[in-house]
N, C-alpha and C positions, 0 to 999 in steps of 0.2 A: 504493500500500500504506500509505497514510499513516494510514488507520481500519482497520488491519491489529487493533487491541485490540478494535473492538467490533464484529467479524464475528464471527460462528460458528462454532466449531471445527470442527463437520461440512462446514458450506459451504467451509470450506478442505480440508479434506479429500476433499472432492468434488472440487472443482477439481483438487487436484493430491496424491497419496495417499502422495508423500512426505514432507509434513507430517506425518504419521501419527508415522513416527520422533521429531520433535522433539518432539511430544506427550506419547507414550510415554516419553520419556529424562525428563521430568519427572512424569511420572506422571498427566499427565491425557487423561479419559478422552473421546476424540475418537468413542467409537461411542454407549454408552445415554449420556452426558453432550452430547451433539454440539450440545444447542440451546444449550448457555451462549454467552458472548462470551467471546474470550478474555481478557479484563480479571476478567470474572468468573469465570471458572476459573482465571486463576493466581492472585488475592486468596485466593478458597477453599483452594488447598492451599500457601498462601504464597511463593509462587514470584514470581521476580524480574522483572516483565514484561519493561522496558527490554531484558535478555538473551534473553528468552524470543521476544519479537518481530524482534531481532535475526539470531537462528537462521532463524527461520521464511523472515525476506527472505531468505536466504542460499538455501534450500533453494528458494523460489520462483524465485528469478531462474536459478537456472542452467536448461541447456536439459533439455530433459525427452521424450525421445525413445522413451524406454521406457515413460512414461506412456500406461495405457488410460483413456480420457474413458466414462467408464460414465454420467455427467450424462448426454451422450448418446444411448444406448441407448433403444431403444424399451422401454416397462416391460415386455413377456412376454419379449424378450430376457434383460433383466437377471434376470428372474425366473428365467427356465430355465439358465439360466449358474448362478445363485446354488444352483438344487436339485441340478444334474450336479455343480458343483465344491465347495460349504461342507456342503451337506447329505452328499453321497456322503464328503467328510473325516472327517464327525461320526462317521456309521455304520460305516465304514472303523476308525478311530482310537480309538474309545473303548471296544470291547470290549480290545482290546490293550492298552491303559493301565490299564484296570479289573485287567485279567492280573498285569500288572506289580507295580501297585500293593497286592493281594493278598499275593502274594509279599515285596514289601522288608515290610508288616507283619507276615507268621509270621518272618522272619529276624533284623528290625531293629527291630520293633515295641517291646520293653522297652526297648532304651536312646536310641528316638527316641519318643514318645508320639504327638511330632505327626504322623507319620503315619498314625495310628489316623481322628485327625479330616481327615487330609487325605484321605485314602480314601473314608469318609462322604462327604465334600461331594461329590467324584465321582462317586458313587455316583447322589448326588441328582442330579446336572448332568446324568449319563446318560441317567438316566429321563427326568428332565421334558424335557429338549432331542428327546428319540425324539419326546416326545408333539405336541411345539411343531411339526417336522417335517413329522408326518402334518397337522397343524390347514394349514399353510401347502401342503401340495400337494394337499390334500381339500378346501379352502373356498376361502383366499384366492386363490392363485396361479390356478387354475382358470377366480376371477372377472376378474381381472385379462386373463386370453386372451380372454376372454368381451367386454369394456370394448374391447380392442384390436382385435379381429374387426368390432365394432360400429361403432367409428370409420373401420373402412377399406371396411365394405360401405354405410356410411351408413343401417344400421335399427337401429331403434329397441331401446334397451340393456334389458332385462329386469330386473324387481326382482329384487334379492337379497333371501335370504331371512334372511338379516342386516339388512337398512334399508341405509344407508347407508356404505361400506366404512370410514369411520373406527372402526368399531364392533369388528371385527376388526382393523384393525390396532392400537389403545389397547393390545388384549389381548396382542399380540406385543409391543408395545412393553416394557409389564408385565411379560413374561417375559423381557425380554431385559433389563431394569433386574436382575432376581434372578440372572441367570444371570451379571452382572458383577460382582451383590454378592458372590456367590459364590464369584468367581473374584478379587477382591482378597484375599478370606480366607485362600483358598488362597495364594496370594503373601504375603501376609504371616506363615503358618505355615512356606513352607521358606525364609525369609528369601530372596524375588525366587530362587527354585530354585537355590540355591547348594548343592551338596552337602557334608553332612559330611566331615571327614577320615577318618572311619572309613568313609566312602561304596565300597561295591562299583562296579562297571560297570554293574549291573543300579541300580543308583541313580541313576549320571548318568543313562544313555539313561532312564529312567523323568523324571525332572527336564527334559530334554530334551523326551520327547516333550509334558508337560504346559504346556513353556510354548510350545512351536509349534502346540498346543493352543489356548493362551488367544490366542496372536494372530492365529491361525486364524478363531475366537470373534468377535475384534475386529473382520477385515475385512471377516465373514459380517454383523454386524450394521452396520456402518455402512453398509454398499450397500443395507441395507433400510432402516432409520431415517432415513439422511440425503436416499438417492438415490429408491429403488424406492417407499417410502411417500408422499414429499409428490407424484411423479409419479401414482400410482392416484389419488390424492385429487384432484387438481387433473385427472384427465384424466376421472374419473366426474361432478363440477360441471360439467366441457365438455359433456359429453351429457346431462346432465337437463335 
């Protein structure tokens, strides 16, 4: 672990998904961030490495028995896991939060503002994450069974009608770059989801549900950015 600074926060992540925590506790972003180093991710948000890599060995070395090795996974596995369990949360979770959130702004709206804008962004994250959804179970993931079936029957892999699968995934990448921008705004609007003193129960559990939300968000996109992406990529160069 000695080049522990200038590995990839995603490829530790992969490896071993408890890192994720130590990531998190200082704020950096191990899923659309995943390709920095970590030398270059804690300079950028000024964080201590010395302590930062400290941790990390701490969290690596113990045993890890709960650990699922998803590196592993064959990609239509990880792919259909990712749509049954992140996708199924999205759809599940966010009409409910939309609910919520409605509600604390007719109640609390005037003497919190930010909820107004935190709603909005919501709002927005709902929509477009529905859209990103259908795009990854109607093109990508499809081709990806497609790539998989080919390699295990030995014929010949069929053009996409895309070119070449980096072309779709850039565009996932893209949307999952805005969907973290998005979601730091939001974190930085209820101060990291800390409720008011005058906060109702309909506030926590709403606070709640939005940041089991966002690390929801986190775990959905790092299995495809870090793990499931450079896997399609590197398995469709095998067959052409």
């Amino acid at each position: 672990m000695e080049n522990l600074v200038n590995e990839k926060i995603g490829d530790i992540v992969a490896k071993n998904f408890h890192a994720a925590a130590v990531f998190s506790k200082y704020g950096l972003d191990f899923c659309c961030g995943g390709g920095k180093s970590v030398q270059e991710a804690a300079t950028k948000k000024s964080v201590d490495v010395e302590k930062l890599t400290e941790e990390l060995k701490a969290v690596l070395s113990e045993p890890n028995e709960t650990h699922i090795d998803y590196a592993s996974w064959p990609a239509d596995l990880l792919a259909s896991y990712i749509e049954k369990t992140h996708h199924r949360y999205v759809r599940e979770k966010a009409p409910v939060i939309l609910a919520y959130l409605n509600k604390l702004c007719q109640v609390h709206g005037g003497r919190h503002p930010e909820l107004l804008e935190v709603n909005k962004l919501f709002q927005e994250c709902a929509k477009e994450l529905g859209q990103h959804l259908v795009k990854e179970e109607k093109i990508l993931f499809p081709y990806i069974v497609q790539m998989i079936n080919s390699e295990i029957d030995h014929t010949q892999l069929a053009a996409a009608p895309f070119g070449s699968i980096e072309n779709p995934i850039h565009m996932m990448e893209h949307e999952h770059d805005a969907e973290g921008e998005r979601f730091e705004k939001i974190a930085k609007l209820t101060d990291n989801y800390a409720v008011p003193a005058d906060g109702c129960s309909t506030y926590r559990v709403t606070y709640e549900m939005l940041k089991e939300f966002e690390d929801d968000l986190h775990k959905h996109i790092h299995l495809e950015n870090n793990i499931l992406f450079p896997k399609s990529i590197a398995l469709q160069q095998a067959l052409n």
